[in-house]
C-alpha positions, 0 to 999 in steps of 0.5 A: 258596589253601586249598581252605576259604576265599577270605580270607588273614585271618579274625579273629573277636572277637580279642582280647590283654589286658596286664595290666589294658589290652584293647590289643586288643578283639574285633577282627573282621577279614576280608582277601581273598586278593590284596588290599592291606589298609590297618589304619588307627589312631594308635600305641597303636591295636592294630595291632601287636598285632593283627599279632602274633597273627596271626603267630603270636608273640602268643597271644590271650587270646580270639577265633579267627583264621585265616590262609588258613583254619589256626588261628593257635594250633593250626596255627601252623606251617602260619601260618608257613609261608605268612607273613612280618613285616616290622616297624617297625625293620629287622631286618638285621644292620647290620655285613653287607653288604646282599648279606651279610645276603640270602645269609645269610638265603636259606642258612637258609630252604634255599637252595643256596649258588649259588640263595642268591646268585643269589636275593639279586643278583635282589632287591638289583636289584629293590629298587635295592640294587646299587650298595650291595651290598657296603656295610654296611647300618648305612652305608645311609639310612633308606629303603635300610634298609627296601628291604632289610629288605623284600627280606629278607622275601620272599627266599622269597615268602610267600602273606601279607606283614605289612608294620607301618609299613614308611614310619615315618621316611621321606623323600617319594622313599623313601616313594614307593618303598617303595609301588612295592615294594608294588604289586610284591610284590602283583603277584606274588600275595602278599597284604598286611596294612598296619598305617599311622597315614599316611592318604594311605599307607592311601589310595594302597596299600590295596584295603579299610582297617579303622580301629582305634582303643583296640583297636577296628575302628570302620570298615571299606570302600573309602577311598571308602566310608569318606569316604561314611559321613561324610556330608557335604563338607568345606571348607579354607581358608588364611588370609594371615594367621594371627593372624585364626585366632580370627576365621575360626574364629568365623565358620565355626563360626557359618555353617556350624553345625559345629565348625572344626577347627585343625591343627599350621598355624596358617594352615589351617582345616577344616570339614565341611560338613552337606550341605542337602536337595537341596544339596551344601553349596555354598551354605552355603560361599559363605555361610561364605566370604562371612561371612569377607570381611565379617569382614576375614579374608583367604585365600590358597586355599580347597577344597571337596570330599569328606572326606579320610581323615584328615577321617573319622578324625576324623570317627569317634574324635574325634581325628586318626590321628598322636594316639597313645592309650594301649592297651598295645600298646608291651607287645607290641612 
C-alpha cells in the first residue's frame, strides 16, 4: 500500500463531459483499502464512466482522483500497474479454449511458458472451470463466460480489481457464484470496486456503497446506514387478487399518508412507513391493515420492517435502481 494513503480510491470533484451531457459530476469518492465497495446507480448512471477514468482509459474533463495515492493522469502507469478491469462483455477470445485464453494472457503479462500453465490450471480450478478446460469458450454458458473473464483478470493479482456489473445477465446459481469469487479475490487482499444497478448484489458483497445517479453521489454508508437515512419502515403487501390494486392503493395511501408505490407484480404493494413519536410505525400499519379488510381487499402475505435498498433508492431519486436515465455515459462505453 502506499506509504501516503490508506485509501485505494480518492476522486475529488471528478467529473467527464460528452458533448453537452456531464455523464459524470463532481463525483467525490473515497474506497478504503481492502474493501469491497458497492457504486450503486440504473444504467446511464456514471458508473462506467467513473470506472473508466479511474482506470485510466477515459481522461477527466475536471477533478482529481488517486488510485492507491498516483494521479490517474499523470501517473497512469503506476494506475495500471496496480489495477485491472473486468467489463460488463467478457473479453476472451471466443474461439480459444478456456485454458487457451489463460495461457495466452499469462504469457503477455510475462509468465514463463510453464508458470503460464501452471498459472492458468491453478484458476480454471479455482473458478470450477476444469471440466471445461479445453472447451471453446463461445461454447461456455453465461455464468462460465464471466468466470473465466474473472480469472483472466486477476491472472497477475492486481491491488485494486474493477469489477462493472460482473452479474448482468446471469442465472440466480452463476450469480450465486460469481459473489463466491468475490469474496475470494477479496480474501486475498485485493480491493474491489463494484459498479451494480442489482441492489441485493450491492447489499450482499459490498462493505461501503455510493449511490450514483445522473452523474451524481447522492448517498454514501453501510447498506445499514443507507437504509437508516431513509427514516422510516416500510410495509409489502400482496394482494389475492390483483384487480383490487386501485382499492389498496387508496386506502393505503390514505391511512398511512404516504405515496404506494406499485411494481412490475401487479399483486405487490409498497409503503413507507412515517415512524410516530415514540412509535415505530406499528400501529399506523394495524390501522392501514385494518382499513384494507374494511374495504374487502384480501391479502395473501404481508412484511413490515426496515427499508430494503431498493426502498432508499427510490427514496433518494425518486425512481428504482433498474430505470435507466439518460446521462451519456453509453458514449463512453
Amino acid at each position: 500500500m502506499d506509504s501516503r494513503t490508506d485509501l485505494a480510491i480518492e476522486t475529488s470533484g471528478l467529473v467527464k463531459v460528452f458533448g453537452e451531457t456531464r455523464a459524470v459530476d463532481g463525483v467525490d469518492l473515497a474506497v478504503r483499502a481492502g474493501s469491497v465497495h458497492g457504486f450503486l446507480g440504473p444504467n446511464g448512471a456514471g458508473k462506467t464512466t467513473t470506472i473508466r477514468m479511474l482506470a485510466t482509459l477515459l481522461r477527466p474533463s475536471a477533478g482529481q482522483a488517486r488510485v492507491f495515492g498516483h494521479d490517474v493522469v499523470r501517473e497512469a502507469d503506476s494506475v495500471r500497474g496496480r489495477v485491472s478491469l473486468t467489463g460488463q462483455f467478457a473479453s476472451v477470445d471466443d474461439d480459444l479454449s478456456g485454458a487457451e485464453n489463460l495461457v495466452m494472457l499469462a504469457r503477455l503479462l510475462g509468465h514463463p511458458r510453464a508458470r503460464a500453465r501452471s498459472r492458468a490450471e491453478e484458476l480454471l480450478a479455482a473458478f470450477d472451470l476444469t471440466e471445461a478446460a479445453g472447451r471453446p469458450a463461445k461454447k461456455y454458458s453465461g455464468g462460465m463466460r464471466r468466470r473465466l473473464d474473472i480469472a483472466a483478470s486477476i491472472i497477475v493479482p492486481p491491488d485494486l480489481l474493477f469489477l462493472d456489473e460482473p452479474t448482468a445477465g446471469l442465472d440466480p446459481h452463476s450469480r450465486n457464484h460469481v459473489w463466491d469469487i468475490v469474496r475470494a479475490i477479496v480474501a486475498a487482499g485485493t480491493t474491489v470496486l463494484l459498479t451494480t444497478q442489482r441492489l441485493d448484489e450491492a447489499d450482499e458483497l459490498a462493505d461501503q456503497i455510493a449511490v450514483i445517479d445522473r452523474g451524481k453521489i447522492i448517498a454514501d454508508g453501510t447498506a445499514a446506514e443507507l437504509k437508516a437515512s431513509v427514516g422510516s419502515s416500510a410495509v409489502h403487501v400482496r394482494l389475492a387478487d390483483p384487480g383490487r390494486r386501485p382499492d389498496a392503493v387508496r386506502a393505503l395511501g390514505e391511512t398511512l399518508g404516504v405515496a404506494v408505490h406499485t411494481g412490475s407484480d401487479p399483486a405487490t404493494l409498497t409503503a413507507g412507513v412515517p415512524v410516530d413519536t415514540g412509535s415505530d410505525g406499528g400501529e399506523r400499519v394495524a390501522r392501514a391493515l385494518a382499513e384494507l379488510a374494511r374495504s374487502g381487499v384480501a391479502l395473501i402475505d404481508y412484511t413490515f420492517g426496515p427499508p430494503s435498498l431498493d426502498e432508499v433508492f427510490l427514496a433518494l431519486t425518486g425512481h428504482r435502481a433498474d430505470d435507466a436515465v439518460a446521462t451519456g455515459e453509453e458514449d463512453a462505453a
